[in-house]
N, C-alpha and C positions, 0 to 999 in steps of 0.2 A: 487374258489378252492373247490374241494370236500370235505377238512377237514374242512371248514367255511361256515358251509350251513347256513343263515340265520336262526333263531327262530322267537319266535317272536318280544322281542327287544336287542337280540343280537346274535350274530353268536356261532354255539356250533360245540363242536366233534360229527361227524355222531356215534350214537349208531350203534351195532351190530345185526347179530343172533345169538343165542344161543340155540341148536337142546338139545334134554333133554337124551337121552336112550347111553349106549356105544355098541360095539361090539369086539370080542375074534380076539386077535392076533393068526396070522395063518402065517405060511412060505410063501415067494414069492417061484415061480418056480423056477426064477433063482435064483443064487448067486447075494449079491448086495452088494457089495465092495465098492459103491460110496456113501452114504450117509444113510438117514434113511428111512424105508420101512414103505407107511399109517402111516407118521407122525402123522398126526391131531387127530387118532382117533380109536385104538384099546384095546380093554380091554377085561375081564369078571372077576370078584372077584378079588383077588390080581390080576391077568395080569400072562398070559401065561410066559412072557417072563420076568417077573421077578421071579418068580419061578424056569425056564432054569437056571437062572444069579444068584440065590443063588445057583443050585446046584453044580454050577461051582464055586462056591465060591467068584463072584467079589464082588468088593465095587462099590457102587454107587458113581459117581459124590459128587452128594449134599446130603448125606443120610443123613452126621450129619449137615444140616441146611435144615430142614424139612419147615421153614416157610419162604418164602420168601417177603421181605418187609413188614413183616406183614399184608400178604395179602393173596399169594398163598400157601397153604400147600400142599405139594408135599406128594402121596398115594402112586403110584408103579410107577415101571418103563412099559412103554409101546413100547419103541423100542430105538433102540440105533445104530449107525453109527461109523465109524472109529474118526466123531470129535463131535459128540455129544449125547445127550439121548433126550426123548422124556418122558417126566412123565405123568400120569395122577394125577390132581390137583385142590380143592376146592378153589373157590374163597372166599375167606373168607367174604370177602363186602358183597357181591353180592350174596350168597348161590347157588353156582353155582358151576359144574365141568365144568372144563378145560382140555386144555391140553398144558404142559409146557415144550419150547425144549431150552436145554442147550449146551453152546459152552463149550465143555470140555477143560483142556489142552494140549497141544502136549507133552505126554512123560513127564519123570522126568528132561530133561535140555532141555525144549523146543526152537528151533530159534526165537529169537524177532521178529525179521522182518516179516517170514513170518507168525507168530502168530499175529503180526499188521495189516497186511492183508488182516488171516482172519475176524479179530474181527472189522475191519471195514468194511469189505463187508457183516458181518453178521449183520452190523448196515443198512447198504444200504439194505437188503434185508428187514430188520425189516417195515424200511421207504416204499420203494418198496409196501409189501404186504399188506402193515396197508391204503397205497390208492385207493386198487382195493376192491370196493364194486360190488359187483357181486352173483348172489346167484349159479353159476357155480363155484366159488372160495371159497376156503376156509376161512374163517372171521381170522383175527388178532385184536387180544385187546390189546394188552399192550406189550409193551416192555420195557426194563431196564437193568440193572446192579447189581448183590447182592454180595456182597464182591467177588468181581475182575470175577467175571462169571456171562457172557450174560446171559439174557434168553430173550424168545419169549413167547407169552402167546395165544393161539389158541382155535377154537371153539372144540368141543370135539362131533367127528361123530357118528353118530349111523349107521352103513353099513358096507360093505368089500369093499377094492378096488379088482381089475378084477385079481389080480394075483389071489388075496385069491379066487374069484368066479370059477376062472378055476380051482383050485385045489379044490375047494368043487363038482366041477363038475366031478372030474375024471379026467383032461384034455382035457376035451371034449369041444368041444366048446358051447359055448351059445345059448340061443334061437335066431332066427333072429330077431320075433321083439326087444327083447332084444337090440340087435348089432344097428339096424336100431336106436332105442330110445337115446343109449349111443351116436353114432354118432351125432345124431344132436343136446344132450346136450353138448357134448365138443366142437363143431363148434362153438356152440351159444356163449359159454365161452370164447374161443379165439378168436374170436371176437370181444369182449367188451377187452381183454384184452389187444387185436395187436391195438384196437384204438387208447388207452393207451403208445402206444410205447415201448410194453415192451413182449418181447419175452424168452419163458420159458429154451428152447435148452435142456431140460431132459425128455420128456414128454413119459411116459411108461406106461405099467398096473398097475402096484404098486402107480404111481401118480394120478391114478384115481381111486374115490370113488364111490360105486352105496350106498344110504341109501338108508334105510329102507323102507322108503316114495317115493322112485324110484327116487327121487333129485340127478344129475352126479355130483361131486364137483372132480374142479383139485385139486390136494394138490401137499404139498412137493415142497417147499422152499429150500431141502436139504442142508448140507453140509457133502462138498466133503472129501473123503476119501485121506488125506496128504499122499506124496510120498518125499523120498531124492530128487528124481530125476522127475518131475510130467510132464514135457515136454517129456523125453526120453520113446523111442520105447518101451523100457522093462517094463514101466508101462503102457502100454497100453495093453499088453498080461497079465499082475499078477496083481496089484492093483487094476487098474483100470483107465477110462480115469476122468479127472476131468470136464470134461465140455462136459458130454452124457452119453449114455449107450449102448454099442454095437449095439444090437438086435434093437437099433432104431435109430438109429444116422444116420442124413442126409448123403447123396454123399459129401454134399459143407460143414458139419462140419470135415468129414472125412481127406477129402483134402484140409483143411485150408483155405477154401474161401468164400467168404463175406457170411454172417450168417443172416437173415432176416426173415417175419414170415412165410415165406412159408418153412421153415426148420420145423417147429410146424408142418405143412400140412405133411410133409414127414413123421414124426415119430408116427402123428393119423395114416396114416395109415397103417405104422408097426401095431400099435397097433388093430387095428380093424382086419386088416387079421390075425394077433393072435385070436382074442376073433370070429371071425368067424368062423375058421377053427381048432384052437385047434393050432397050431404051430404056428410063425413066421416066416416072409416071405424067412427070409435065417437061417435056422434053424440048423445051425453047431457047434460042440464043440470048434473050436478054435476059437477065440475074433478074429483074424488076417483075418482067411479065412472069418469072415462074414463081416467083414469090405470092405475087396476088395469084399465079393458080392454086400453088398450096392453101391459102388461103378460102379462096370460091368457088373454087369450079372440083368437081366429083371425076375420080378420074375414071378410063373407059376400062371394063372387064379386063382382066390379062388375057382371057380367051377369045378376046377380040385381036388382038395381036398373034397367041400363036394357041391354036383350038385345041393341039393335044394335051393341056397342062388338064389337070385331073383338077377336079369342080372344088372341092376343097380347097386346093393352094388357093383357085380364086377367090373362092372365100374368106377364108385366112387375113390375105393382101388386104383384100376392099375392105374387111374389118380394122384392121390395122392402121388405112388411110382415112380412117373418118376425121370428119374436120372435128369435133368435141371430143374431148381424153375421156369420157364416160361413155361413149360409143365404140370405144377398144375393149379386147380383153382388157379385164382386168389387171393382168398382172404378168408378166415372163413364164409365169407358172401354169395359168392357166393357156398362154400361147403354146407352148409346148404338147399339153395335154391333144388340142384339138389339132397340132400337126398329129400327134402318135395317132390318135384315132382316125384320123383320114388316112394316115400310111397305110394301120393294118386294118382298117375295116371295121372294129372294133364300136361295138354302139356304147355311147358315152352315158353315162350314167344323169337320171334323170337330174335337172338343176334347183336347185331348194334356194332357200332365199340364203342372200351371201352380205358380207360387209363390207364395201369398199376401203381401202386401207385408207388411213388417212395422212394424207399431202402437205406438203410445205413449199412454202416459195422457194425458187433457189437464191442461192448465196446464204441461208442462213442459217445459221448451226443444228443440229441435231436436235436439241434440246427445245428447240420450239414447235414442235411438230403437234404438240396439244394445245398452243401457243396461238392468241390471237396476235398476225403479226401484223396488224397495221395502217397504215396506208401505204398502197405498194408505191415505188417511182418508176417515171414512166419515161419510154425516153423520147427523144427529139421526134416530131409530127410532121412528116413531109406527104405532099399530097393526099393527106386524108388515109395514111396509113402510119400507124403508132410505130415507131421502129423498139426493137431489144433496148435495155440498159447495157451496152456494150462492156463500160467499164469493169461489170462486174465479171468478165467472162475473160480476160486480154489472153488468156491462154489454149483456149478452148479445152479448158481442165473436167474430167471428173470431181462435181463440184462437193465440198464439206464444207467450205469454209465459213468464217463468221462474216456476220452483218453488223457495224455496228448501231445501224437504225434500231435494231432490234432490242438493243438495250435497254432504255427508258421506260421497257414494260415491266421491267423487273425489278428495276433498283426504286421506284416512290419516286422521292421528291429530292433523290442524288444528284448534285450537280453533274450534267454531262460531261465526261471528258473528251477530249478531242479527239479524233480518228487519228491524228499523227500520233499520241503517246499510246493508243490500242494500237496501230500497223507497230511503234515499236515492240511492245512489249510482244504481239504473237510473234515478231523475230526474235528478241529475245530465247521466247519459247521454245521457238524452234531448234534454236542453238544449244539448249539443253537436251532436246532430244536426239542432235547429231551425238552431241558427245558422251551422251549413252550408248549410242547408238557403238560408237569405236571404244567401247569399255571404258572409257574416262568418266567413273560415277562420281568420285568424286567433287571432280568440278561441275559435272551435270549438276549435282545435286543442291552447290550454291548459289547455280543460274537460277535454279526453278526456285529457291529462297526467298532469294531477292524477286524475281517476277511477281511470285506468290503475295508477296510482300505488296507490291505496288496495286498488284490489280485488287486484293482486298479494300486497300486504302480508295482507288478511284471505281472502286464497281460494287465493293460491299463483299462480307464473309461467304454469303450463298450462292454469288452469283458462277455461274458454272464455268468463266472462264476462271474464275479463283478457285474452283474447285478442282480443274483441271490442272492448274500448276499444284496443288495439294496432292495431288494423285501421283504426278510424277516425286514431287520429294518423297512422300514413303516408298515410292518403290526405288531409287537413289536411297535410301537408308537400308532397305532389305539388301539390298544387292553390296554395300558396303559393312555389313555382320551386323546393322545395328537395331535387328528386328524388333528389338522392344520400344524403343524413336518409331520406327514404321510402321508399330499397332496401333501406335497412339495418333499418328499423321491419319493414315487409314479411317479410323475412327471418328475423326472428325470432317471427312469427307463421305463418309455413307451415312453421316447425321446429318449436314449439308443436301446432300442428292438427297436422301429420302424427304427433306422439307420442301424443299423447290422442285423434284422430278417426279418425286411419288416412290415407294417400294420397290415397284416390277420395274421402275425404268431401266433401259438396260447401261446406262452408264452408273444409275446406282448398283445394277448386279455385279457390272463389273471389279469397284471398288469392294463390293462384300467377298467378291472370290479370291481379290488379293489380299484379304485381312485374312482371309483362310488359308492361303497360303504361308503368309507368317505366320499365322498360330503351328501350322505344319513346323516351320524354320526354328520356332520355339518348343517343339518337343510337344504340344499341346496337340495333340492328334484327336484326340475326342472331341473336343471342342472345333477344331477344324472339319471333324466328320458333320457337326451339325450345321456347320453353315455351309458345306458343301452341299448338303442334302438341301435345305432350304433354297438355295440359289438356284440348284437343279428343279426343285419342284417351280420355281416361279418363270425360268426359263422352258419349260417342255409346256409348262399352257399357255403362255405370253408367244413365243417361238418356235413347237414345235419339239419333237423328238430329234430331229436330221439337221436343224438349224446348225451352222458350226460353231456360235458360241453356246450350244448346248452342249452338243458333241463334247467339245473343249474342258466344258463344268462336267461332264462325264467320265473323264480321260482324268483330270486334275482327282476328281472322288476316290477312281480305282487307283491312282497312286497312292494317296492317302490311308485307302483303307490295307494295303500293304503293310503301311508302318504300323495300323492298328495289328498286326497279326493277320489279319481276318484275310490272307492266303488264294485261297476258292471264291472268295467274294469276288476279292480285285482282278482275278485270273478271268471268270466270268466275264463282269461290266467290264475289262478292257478289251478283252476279245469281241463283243458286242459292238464295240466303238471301233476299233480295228473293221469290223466287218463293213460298217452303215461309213465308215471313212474308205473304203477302198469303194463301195457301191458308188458312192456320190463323188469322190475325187479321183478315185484312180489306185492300182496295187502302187504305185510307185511315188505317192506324191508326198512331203515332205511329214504334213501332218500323219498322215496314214503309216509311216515310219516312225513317227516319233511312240505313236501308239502299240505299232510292232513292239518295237523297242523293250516297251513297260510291259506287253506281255512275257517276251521272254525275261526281263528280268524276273516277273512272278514265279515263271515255270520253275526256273531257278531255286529261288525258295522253297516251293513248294520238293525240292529233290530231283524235280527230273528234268536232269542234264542232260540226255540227250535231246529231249525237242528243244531244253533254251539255245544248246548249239545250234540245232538248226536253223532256229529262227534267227536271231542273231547271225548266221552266215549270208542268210535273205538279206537280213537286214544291209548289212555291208556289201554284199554285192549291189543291190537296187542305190545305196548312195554314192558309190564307186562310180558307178554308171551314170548317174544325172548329175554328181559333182567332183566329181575326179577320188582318184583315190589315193591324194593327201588330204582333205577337205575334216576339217578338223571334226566332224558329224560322222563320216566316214571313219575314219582312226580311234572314236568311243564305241562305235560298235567291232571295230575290231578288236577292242581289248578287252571286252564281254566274252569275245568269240575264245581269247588267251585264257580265261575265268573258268570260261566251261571247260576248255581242254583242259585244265589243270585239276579240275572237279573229279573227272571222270579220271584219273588216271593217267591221262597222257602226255606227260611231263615233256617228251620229246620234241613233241609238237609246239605245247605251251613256248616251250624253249627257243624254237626256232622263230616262232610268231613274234614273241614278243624283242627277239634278235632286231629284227626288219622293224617294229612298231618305234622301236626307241631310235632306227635310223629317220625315219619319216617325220615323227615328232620331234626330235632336233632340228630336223633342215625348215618344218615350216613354222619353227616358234622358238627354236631356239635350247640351249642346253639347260639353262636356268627355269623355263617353264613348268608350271607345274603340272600338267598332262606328261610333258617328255620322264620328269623326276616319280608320278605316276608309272608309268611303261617299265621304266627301269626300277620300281620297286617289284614291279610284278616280273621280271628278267631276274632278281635276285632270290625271290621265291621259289622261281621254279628251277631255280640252279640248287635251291636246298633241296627240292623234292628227286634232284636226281643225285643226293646227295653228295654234291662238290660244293661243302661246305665252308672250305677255305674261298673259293670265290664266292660265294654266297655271301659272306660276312665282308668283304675287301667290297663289293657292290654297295651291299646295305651302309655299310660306312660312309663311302662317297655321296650317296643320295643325302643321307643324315645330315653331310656337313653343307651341303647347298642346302636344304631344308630350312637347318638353325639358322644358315645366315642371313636368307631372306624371308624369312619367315617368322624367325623366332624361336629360343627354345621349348616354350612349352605349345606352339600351336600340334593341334592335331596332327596332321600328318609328319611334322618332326618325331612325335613323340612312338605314332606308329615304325618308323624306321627305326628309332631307337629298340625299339623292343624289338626290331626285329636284326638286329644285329644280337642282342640277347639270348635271342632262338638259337643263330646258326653258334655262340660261343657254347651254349647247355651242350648240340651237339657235338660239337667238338672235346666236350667233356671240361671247360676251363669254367667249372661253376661258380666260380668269384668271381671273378670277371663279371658273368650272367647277373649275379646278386646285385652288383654294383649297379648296373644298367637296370635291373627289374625296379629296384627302390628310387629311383631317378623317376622313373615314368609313372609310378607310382603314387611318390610324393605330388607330381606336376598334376597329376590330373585330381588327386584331392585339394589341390589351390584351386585348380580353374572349373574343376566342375562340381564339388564338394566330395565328403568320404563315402557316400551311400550313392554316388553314381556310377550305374552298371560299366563300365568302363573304367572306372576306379577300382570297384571291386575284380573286375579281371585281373587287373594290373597286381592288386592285393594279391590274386590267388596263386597267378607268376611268381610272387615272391616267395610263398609259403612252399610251393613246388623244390621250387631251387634251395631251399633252406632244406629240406627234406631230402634231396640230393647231394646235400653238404653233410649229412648225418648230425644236423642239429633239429630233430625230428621234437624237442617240447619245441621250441620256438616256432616250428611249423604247425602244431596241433591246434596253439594258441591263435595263433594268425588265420587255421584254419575257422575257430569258432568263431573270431569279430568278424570274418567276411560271413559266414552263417546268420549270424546274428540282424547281422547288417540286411543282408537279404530280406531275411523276417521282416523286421522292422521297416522294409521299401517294401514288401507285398511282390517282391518279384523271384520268377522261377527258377530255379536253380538249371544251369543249361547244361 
């Protein structure tokens, strides 16, 4: 899963970007009734449009609760919609601006229900956006709740989106290269997005960003502008429609018909004959009349409008605006293609016969996309035109979400349950995913129990949203030490998926890559080698070599094959994926670091410290840079970078590095954490290595005793401290002392991990050492043979 990319010995939340500079809110062309305009990222000094909104006298939202979670301090307002605000906001942690969008309330006696809604499809959206790592997309960092009002926590842009570029222009249209460049960065984006399964259906100029730095980023998450009546004809002429926007809305969203990515393909290229020509393709004052022209009428050349645009773009466009989704390219992918080829001249390769991907209605989950779904519903019929199911859209979200029409194809002859106890329980769900989300697995993991529990009982054992809450409890059990609970949760979720989805489907690959993961957590590395490999073979012919949940099953394998030993293997296929990760997302982008990361650690291994240092210095500097340099991603690779300097020799450095690591990791987690009690074991190290042994031992003691308390006496890394107060006493020469401590850690790791585990046997040979030291040299000989023995008898190598 893209939220659990491997580290180096445990899986973390993919860090973000974070662009540094703002830019000045400015009016869209149109009016926008439907949500909020260059959400992510407009400003200059206080903000234009909070200035507007004092003169007008509003109240903010959240004015009198300025700090949110004790974290985000909300500065001004930066845009605002009929059901939210958009603030610009310091990260208080992180010294960082943001940008912070709030789900306001409906009115002074709001409707529950539909306020339930929307506050849970502004959660689905949250979830949604916070998965798509993309440098075409806008970044999401955090989401939450602060007394009874959502928020969203976003990257904060430095750029205009194109309404703002066309009104800085005059209304004139854009340069072509310009036109040419944005196109083929928003293809590239909806691309990686429609991989995703997850289709935007609001896609306009206002939704797209150009920075500063010429980077396209889609935005705007929106929500949608509430109506009494949000299905009826009369809000589609004055409020607005909830799920599109006029001037770009598909033929098939128009007239109620199955929604899929090539609706995204229709509405680019609304948008591009806009930013080409200076208008939109049906460019009318009344919402109604440009509806029926998207609809019937064939729109004119763009080189009827302005003659120098080069014969391709108009090509391109007019393909794009066909009224049938099979008269478009095929896919983001292949739009791309015939930009690049028009750009550079380039004659495109003959075309063979191809497979159209195959389509789903929206609103309905993932897993129906083989799925006959139905009989579609339609919505309300004014003058002989079908209008949207509104309902299903209030937010104009990125849609994934479940249907529950769709149910009764699955379950036989199951009594229906009602959509009230489904909308609870995906809250529910939801709820367990926040509070994984903020590392409370614990209680995640009862949410998803009970869920688990219920949606079995009303949807049946296979049905995938029970599968789905199964998926989350084993990995709430992995993430809580209880790996062997989570091979066996696991296991009965990729027995599940494989009956109802098939082998290749990719939410069964995904539940197989997390069983391999555990088997990893359980020392079972062989066995984790084979279902990595199996997963990787079913994802590169289902997906693709460059797919990113290949990538991902590629990145997971070369960590894995590390712990087999197999060195040059893992150093290889990581660098491989490092490479096709920086090709496709960028040197800088989170995944593509994660993957650095696992290279350097190999290099490592493998003895050569000086490129893991290097790399690792990349590494820290690039997440220094996009996430600040406390950011807890940032401070693991600077303590890699402490590793190597200490590897190589340069104790002095080590020394000083890890001085500053253990001030950073204090202030942003605390004294008691176990990263900061990390840093400070590795600060007591390299005070042994420059032998100031007396502090070396007075360190490792302190660490020790926070360790046992919160931890426990025999957890691993207490027991590593302990021996390592053991080290600095041998150097000091007080080898009873040492003895005492060595048969302590000794004893502990033969309870907890038996007598014949390589880490027992260390501990054994510590002890036989020091006994040898003490000039009780039989007792050491004899100590030395049962660890000999011992080894034999485990088939492992003497180190």
């Amino acid at each position: 899963m893209l939220r659990r990319v491997p580290s180096r010995l445990r899986r973390q939340l993919p860090p973000e970007h974070i662009p540094g500079a703002v830019a000045r809110l400015g009016p869209d062309s149109r009016p926008d009734p439907y949500g909020l305009r260059g959400q992510a990222a407009i400003l200059d000094g206080p903000g234009r449009a909070q200035r507007q909104a004092k003169r007008r006298g509003r109240q903010h939202t959240m004015a009198e609760t300025r700090l949110i979670q004790s974290r985000y301090r909300l500065l001004d307002v930066i845009g605002r919609g009929g059901m939210g605000e958009v603030w610009r906001a310091r990260d208080e942690a992180l010294g960082r601006q943001v940008a912070v969008k709030c789900l306001k309330p409906v009115g002074p006696q709001p409707d529950r229900s539909f306020t339930g809604i929307l506050r849970e499809r502004f959660r689905r959206e949250a979830r949604v956006a916070a998965a798509l790592q993309h440098r075409g997309v806008t970044v999401v960092h955090d989401f939450g709740e602060h007394e009874g009002v959502l928020y969203l926590v976003m990257e904060l842009l430095d750029g205009r989106n194109l309404s703002q570029l066309l009104e800085d222009n005059g209304q004139r249209p854009l340069p072509v290269p310009d036109v040419v460049d944005i196109a083929e960065q928003v293809a590239d984006a909806l691309g990686y997005t429609h991989e995703q399964g997850i289709v935007h259906r609001d896609l306009k100029p206002a939704n797209i960003m150009r920075l500063t730095d010429g980077t396209v980023k889609i935005c705007d998450f929106g929500i949608a502008r509430p109506g009494h009546d949000v299905g009826s004809a009369s809000r589609l002429t004055s409020a607005g429609v909830a799920m599109g926007t006029p001037h770009y809305m598909s033929p098939e969203q128009i007239s109620g018909g199955d929604v899929d990515h090539r609706s995204d393909l229709y509405s680019l290229g609304c948008v591009l004959y806009e930013i080409a020509t200076g208008v939109p393709p049906f460019d009318l004052d009344d919402a109604w009349a440009v509806l029926v022209g998207h609809r019937d009428t064939r729109p004119e050349p763009l080189r009827s409008h302005r003659a120098e645009l080069p014969g391709f773009l108009d090509r391109v466009v007019l393909d794009l605006l066909a009224k049938s989704p099979g008269e478009r390219p095929t896919d983001a992918g292949d739009l791309r293609r015939r930009i690049r080829y028009g750009r550079t001249g380039d004659r495109p390769p003959e075309p063979g016969p191809t497979t159209r991907p195959t389509t789903r209605p929206p609103g309905l989950p993932s897993w129906t996309h083989a799925m006959t779904a139905g009989r579609r519903a339609t919505g309300t019929v004014a003058a002989g035109l079908p209008l949207p199911d509104h309902s299903a859209g209030l937010t104009s979200e990125w849609t994934t979400g479940t249907d529950p029409r769709a149910l009764p194809a699955v379950r036989g002859e199951r009594p229906t349950p009602s959509p009230e106890l489904l909308s609870t329980l995906a809250d529910r769900h939801g709820t367990g995913l926040d509070l994984g989300r903020l590392g409370h697995w614990e209680e995640a993991g009862e949410v998803h129990r009970a869920v688990a529990a219920e949606r079995e009982h009303a949807l049946g054992p296979d049905h995938p949203d029970t599968l789905s809450s199964r998926y989350e409890v084993g990995f709430t059990l992995s993430r809580t030490g209880r790996a062997d609970d989570a091979l066996r949760e696991f296991g009965r979720v990729v027995d599940g998926r494989e009956r109802a989805l098939g082998p290749d489907h990719p939410e069964t690959l995904a539940a197989r890559q997390e069983t391999a993961y555990v088997l990893g957590q359980l020392g079972r590395h062989f066995e984790a080698h084979q279902m990595y490999a199996a997963v990787l073979a079913s994802r590169e012919r289902t997906m693709g070599r460059d797919h990113p949940d290949t990538l991902r099953c590629r990145h997971n394998l070369a960590f894995n094959l590390a712990r087999l030993g197999r060195l040059e293997d893992s150093y290889r296929l990581a660098h491989e994926v490092a490479d096709a990760r920086t090709r496709l997302l960028g040197a800088t982008h989170p995944d593509t670091l994660a993957t650095r990361y696992e290279v350097a650690y190999t290099l490592g291994r493998l003895g050569r410290w000086e490129d893991a240092l290097r790399t690792y210095r990349e590494v820290a500097q690039a997440r220094a840079a996009s996430l600040g340099a406390g950011h807890p991603e940032t401070l693991s690779a600077r303590y890699e970078v402490g590793i190597s300097l200490g590897r190589l020799g340069r104790g002095a450095e080590a020394l000083e590095l890890y001085r500053a690591l253990v001030q950073d990791r204090t202030r942003v987690s605390g004294p008691a954490d176990a990263e900061t009690l990390r840093a400070r074991h590795g600060l007591g190290v390299n005070l042994g290595r420059m032998a100031r042994w007396e502090e070396a031992v007075g360190e490792a003691r302190q660490v020790c005793a926070i360790r046992e308390r919160t931890l426990g006496p025999d957890h691993p890394d207490t027991l590593v401290s302990r021996r390592e107060i053991a080290v600095g006493l041998g150097w000091l020469g007080r080898w009873t002392e040492a003895l005492t401590l060595y048969r302590q850690v000794a004893d502990a790791r033969t309870r907890v991990l038996g007598a014949d585990h390589p880490d027992t046997l260390t501990g054994r040979n510590d002890e036989a050492h020091c006994l040898e030291q003490l000039g009780r040299r039989t007792e050491a000989v004899e100590l030395y043979r049962q660890v000999a023995a011992l080894r034999r008898q485990r088939g492992a190598p003497r180190p």
